[in-house]
Steps between C-alpha positions, in 0.01 A plus 500: 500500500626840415544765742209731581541860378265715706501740236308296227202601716546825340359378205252217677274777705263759343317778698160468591241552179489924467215444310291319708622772785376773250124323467519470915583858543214609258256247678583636792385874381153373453498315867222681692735604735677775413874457389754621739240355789670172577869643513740272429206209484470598118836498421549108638198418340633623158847326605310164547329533174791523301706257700154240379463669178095510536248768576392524726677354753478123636462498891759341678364175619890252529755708693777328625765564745878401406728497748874399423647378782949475605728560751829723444817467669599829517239459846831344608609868587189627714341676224150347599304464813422189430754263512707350187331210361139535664301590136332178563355599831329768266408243245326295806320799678302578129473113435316503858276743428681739729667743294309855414512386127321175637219731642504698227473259258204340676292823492567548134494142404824521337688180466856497648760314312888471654815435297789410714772611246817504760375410855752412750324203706470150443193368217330309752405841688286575241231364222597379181343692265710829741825321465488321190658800271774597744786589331805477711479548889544848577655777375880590516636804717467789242797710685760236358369247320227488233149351571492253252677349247403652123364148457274475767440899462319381131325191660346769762366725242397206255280374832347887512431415159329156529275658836350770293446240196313272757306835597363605180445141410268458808297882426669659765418871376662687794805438666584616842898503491653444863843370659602251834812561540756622786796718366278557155503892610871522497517295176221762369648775570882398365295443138353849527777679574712334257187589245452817595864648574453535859710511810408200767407779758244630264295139494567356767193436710352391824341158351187347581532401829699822612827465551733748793793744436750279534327247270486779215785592490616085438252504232628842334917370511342125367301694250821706382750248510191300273469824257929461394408126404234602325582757287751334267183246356251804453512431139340185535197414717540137545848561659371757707239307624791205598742773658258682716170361479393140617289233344135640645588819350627366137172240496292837597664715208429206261148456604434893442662497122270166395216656705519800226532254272184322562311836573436438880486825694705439861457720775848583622585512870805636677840527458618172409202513219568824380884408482465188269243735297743711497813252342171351287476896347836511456473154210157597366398883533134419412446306769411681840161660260380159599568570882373693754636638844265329770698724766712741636664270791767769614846377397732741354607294218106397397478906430716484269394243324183551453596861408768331217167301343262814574253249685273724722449319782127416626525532860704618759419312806842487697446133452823283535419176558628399180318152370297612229310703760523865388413402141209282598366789685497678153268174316169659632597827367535370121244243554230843614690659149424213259120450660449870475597486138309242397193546686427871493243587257525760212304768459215557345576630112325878474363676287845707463726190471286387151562864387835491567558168300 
């Protein structure tokens, strides 16, 4: 098998249908109530009607939460409240039913489907349809070694792939994009900075479950010593994504290019989702019209990339919780946009509208 060359996605992903986006904004002027009225409401609306390509717009009726799941070794160095190797205590609390994506989820009936791309813990911990894709176990230290090999790097983003193949397959026609990881901040935030130019003071954040002083300034020096690795391979994704990255992150960047590909709209989350968007813009520049920020979760480094891909995020909550949970918050807001849409009746034609045709 020849090597996978992220940038032939270029070429693979078109922009949602203009056209159709066109006939949705002109429905929309003859909606009873009056344009402007529903803010932002009309512009999702429109967005989900060219990201379907009918008019008007299909309700959502299969979302689906995806959560990639690994552990990184750079929570070797204290970068992390939680302790190195404990994604899978994550993985168990949503399996359970315990997790605020697991209550979510349950309110909204959204499905929630786990991906254990680079856990650290034994298989027998866990189901096998969680463990059955896992790459390698764990990530490497990012400060000074890479995450993965270049091999295993394309095997994580060829999974990404296969997930969001299975996903269309099965009518999934919303995804809710979401991470379990521990030390997937600091991995985050190395691929933004390195993306975006940036010093490691400038992203470095507090994580999800909030970290101390002394704990960010570990993550900043990790995060620094991560940005010299990686900015020799910034010419090529795949390599970046082995350097700094780890395999939940490449199988996340994969599953957001083949998501574009099959015309799913995701829901982005946080920092470590807006990071692989980000290294996912980077190979195919079409691709984030198919995304949309779920929320503003207060990391430095998610600013900025959101701000690189000019995604306005859709709420800012303060929520950092991580999981999926700030984006699934966001589902009822474009599931109220696409009912709106489709459901509000047009006006009655007057007397003046026949005159004017």
């Amino acid at each position: 098998m020849s090597r996978l060359n992220l940038d032939d996605f270029s070429d693979l992903i078109e922009r949602p249908d203009s056209g159709v986006r066109r006939d949705a904004e002109e429905r929309r002027e003859r909606l009873t109530v009056p344009s402007g009225a529903l803010g932002r409401l009309d512009e999702l609306g429109e967005w989900l009607s060219a990201a379907q390509g009918t008019v008007p717009v299909t309700p959502i009726e299969h979302p689906r939460v995806i959560l990639f799941a690994g552990d990184h070794g750079v929570a070797e160095l204290g970068v992390s409240a939680r302790p190195a190797g404990s994604a899978h205590t994550l993985v168990r609390s949503v399996l359970d039913g315990a997790g605020p994506v697991s209550v979510l989820a349950r309110r909204l009936n959204a499905s929630v489907r786990i991906v254990d791309a680079g856990l650290d813990c034994d298989p027998e911990l866990l189901p096998e349809d969680v463990v059955r894709h896992r790459v390698r176990r764990g990530s490497g230290r990012i400060d000074v070694e890479d995450a993965l090999t270049v091999e295993e790097a394309e095997a994580a983003v060829r999974l990404g792939m296969r997930i969001a193949d299975e996903e269309a397959d099965s009518g999934t026609d919303l995804v809710v994009l979401g991470d379990l990881s521990v030390g997937g901040t600091t991995a985050a935030a190395t691929l933004i900075a390195a993306l975006c130019g940036t010093d490691a003071s400038v992203v470095t954040g507090r994580g999800g479950a909030t970290i101390d002083d002394l704990a960010w300034m570990r993550k900043c020096a990790a995060i620094r010593d991560a940005l010299r690795r990686a900015r020799p391979v910034l010419g090529d994704q795949l390599e970046l994504l082995a350097a700094v990255g780890g395999a939940d992150l490449a199988a996340t960047t994969g599953f957001l290019l083949q998501c574009a590909v099959r015309r799913m709209p995701v829901i982005l989350d946080g920092v470590v989702s807006s990071a692989c968007a980000l290294v996912a813009q980077r190979a195919a520049f079409r691709a984030p019209d198919w995304w949309l920020a779920g929320q503003l979760s207060g990391e430095p480094a998610q600013s900025k990339a959101l701000d690189r891909m000019a995604l306005n995020p859709l709420l800012d909550h303060g929520v950092t919780v991580g999981e999926g949970t700030g984006a699934l918050l966001a589902l009822p807001l474009v599931q109220a946009a696409a009912a709106l849409a489709a459901e509000l009746p047009e006006r009655a034609e007057t007397e003046g509208d026949r005159a004017e045709d």
